[in-house]
N, C-alpha and C positions, 0 to 999 in steps of 0.2 A: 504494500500500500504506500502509495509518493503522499510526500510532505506537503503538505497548501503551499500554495505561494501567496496568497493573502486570504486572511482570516479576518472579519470581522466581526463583532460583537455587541449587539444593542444600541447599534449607532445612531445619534441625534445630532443632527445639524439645524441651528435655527439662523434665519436673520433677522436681528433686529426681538423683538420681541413675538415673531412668527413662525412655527415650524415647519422647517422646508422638508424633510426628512425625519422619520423615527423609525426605530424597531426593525433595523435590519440587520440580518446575525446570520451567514456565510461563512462555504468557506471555497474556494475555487484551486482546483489541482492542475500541474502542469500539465499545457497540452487542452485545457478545456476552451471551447467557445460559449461564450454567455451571451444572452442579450437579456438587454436592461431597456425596457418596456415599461408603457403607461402612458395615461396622457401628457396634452403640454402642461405644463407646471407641475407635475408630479414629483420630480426631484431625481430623474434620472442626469442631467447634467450635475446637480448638486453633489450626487455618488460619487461620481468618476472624481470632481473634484477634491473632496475630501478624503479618495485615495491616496491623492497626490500632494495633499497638502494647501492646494488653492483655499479651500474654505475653512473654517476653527469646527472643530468638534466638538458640540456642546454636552454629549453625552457617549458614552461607550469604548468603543476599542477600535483602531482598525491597524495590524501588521503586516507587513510587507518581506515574507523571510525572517521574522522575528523584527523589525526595525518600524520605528513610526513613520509616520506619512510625512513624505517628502526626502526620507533619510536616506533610501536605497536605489541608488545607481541603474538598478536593473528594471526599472518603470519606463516606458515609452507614454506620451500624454500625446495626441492627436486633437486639439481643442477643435469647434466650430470654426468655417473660414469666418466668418461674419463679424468675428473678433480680433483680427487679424488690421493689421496697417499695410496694405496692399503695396502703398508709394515710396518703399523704403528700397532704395536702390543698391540691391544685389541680386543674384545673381540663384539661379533653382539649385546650382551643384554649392554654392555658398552657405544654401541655406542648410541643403542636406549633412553638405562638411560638418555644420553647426554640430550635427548631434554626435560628433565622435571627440569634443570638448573634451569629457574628464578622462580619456584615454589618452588623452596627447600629453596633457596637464597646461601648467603653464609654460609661459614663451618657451613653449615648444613648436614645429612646423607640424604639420602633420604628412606623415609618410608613408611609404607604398601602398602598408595596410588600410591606413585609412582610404585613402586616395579606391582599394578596390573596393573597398565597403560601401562609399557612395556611388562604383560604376555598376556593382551587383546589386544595389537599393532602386537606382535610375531604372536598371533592366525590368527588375521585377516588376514595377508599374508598368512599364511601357514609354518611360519619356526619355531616353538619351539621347533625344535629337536635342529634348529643351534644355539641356544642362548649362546652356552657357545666355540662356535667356532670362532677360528681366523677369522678376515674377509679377509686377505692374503687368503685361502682357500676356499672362496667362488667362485662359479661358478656367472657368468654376471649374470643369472637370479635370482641369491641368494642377490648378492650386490643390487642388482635395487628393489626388495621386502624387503631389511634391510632399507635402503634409506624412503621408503616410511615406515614402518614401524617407524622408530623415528617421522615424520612427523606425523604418527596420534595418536603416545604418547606424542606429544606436544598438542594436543586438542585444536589447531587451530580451528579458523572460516574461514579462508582461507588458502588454502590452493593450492600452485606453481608447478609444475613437469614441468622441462624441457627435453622433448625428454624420457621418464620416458619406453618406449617401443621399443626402438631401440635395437635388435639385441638378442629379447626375442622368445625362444621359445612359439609353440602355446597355453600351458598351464600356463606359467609364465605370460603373454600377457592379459589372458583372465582372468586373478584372479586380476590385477590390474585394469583393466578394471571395475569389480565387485565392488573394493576399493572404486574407483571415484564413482559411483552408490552410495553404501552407505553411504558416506560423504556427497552427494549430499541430500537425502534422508533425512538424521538428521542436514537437515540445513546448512551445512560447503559447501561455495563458493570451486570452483575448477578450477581453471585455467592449461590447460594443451598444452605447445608446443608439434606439432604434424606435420608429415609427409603423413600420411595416412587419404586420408580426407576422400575413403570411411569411415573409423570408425567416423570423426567430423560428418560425417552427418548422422549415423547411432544410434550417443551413446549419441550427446550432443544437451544444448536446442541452444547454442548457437556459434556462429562459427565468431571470427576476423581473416578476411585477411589480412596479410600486405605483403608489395614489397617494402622497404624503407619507405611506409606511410602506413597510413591505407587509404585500398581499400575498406572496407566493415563490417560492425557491424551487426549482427542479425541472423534470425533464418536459420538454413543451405541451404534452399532451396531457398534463396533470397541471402544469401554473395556467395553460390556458387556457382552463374549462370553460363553460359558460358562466359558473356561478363565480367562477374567480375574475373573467370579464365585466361582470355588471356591477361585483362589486367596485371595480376600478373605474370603470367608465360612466357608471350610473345611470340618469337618464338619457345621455348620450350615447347609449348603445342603441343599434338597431340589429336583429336576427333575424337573417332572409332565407326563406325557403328556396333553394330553387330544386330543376330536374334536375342537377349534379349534385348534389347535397346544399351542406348549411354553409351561410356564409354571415358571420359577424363583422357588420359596419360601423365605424364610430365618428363621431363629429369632433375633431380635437378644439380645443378651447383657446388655453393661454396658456406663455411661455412660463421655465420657473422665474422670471423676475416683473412678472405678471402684464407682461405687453400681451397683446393680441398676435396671434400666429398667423389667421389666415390661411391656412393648409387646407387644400380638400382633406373630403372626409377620404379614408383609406379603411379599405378590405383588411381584417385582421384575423382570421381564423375560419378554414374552411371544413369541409364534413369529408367526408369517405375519399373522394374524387382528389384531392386537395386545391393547391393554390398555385397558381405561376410565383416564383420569389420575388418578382420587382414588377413595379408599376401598375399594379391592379388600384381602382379608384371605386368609391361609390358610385359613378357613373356605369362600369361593367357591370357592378351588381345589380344596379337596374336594368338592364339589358337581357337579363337570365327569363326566360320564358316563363310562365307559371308561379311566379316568386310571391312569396307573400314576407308580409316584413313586422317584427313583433317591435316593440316599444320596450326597453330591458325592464322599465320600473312598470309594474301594472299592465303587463302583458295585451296592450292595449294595440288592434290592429290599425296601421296607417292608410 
């Protein structure tokens, strides 16, 4: 039996006099894929931060290899582009260099080693043409595969993405996708915020629900029952009948720093038949011939 590479324990994060996060108690083994799941403001961005130390911990535990949050070398964090300063004039193989930092140390160059470590990060995305391109000039799906790209020239055992698919086309989408798989594959923990749970319950072994707490730990057919959906989603679930099976819809709300998101609703858990992993929309689920659609609170038909 392998040793967690992060454990957590009754974890509470609040901001301000608000809880963003409560009661979640993990523990993730090398080699697993998770997705971290729930609506918008739920607090799956808050997690991944408080892994890493971005946010205080206002309650419980969280170890990383036995070491607090932020203390261990061996974390890869993939933040949101949207929080990113795009006009900062460097360079995609610059930025990827970045993550081989505490291996070089100080004023030191960085050498062979490094130098393959970001040619083998470029490859794995797909972008060594862009290595020597502004990152001002990247297109979304160019930034989100340089992003993760430093992340697996830091040669992490864990490794974060928050929301690392949002707003990718189908083939940018599906090569990260890939990423996770192979990370996964040779060992490296992957923790990934995520919107589209057809893909959590098609891609990973393992699926966290939260709604301000954690609703649910384990393998996707069990965190993402119905009854563990509507507890998350509430009135904003919708259950569609159709002739391939069931299809649960939800309306996402607000971000965790409580802006308005904006998102279509997104397909999130299908029946027998399953689900395509990327880009299914409540628009397809109304599309389904014969569908009838339930209301999560008071089973009330639309």
């Amino acid at each position: 039996m392998s040793t967690p590479i992060l454990t957590v324990e009754d974890l509470t994060v609040r901001y301000g006099t608000r809880v963003a996060l409560s009661g979640v108690t993990l523990t993730v083994d090398p080699g697993r894929r998770v997705a971290v799941v729930g609506p918008n403001g739920s607090g799956k961005s808050t997690f991944l931060k408080a892994i890493v130390g971005l946010v205080e911990i206002n309650g419980g535990r969280i170890t990383v290899h036995d070491h607090a949050p932020g203390q261990d070398r061996c974390v890869a964090y993939v933040p949101q582009r949207a929080g990113l300063d795009w006009r900062f004039p460097v360079t995609v193989e610059d930025v990827v260099l970045m993550a081989r930092a505490h291996r070089v140390g100080w004023l030191r160059r960085p050498g062979t080693a490094d130098h393959a470590a970001v040619d083998a990060a470029l490859s794995a995305v797909g972008i060594t043409d862009l290595a020597h391109r502004r990152i001002r000039d990247l297109s979304g799906g160019q930034q989100q595969r340089m992003l993760i790209a430093r992340a697996l020239a830091q040669e992490a055992r864990l490794v974060l993405m928050d929301e690392p698919l949002n707003n990718l086309d189908q083939g940018s989408a599906e090569t990260i996708v890939d990423v996770m798989d192979n990370l996964a594959a040779n060992g490296v923990a992957v923790l990934v915020a995520l919107h589209d749970l057809a893909l959590a319950e098609a891609r990973f072994d393992t699926v966290l629900l939260v709604s301000g707490r954690m609703i649910a730990y384990g393998p996707p057919s069990e965190a993402l029952s119905e009854r563990n959906l509507i507890t998350a989603y509430g009135a904003g679930l919708q259950v569609v009948d159709g002739t391939d099976g069931r299809r649960v819809v939800s309306d996402p709300g607000c971000c965790d720093d409580g802006h308005a998101a904006h998102l279509p609703p997104v397909v999130v858990h299908g029946g027998a038949a399953g689900l395509p992993s990327v880009g299914w929309t409540a628009g397809d689920a109304a599309g389904l011939s014969g569908e009838s659609v339930t209301r999560g609170h008071g089973g009330r038909r639309a």
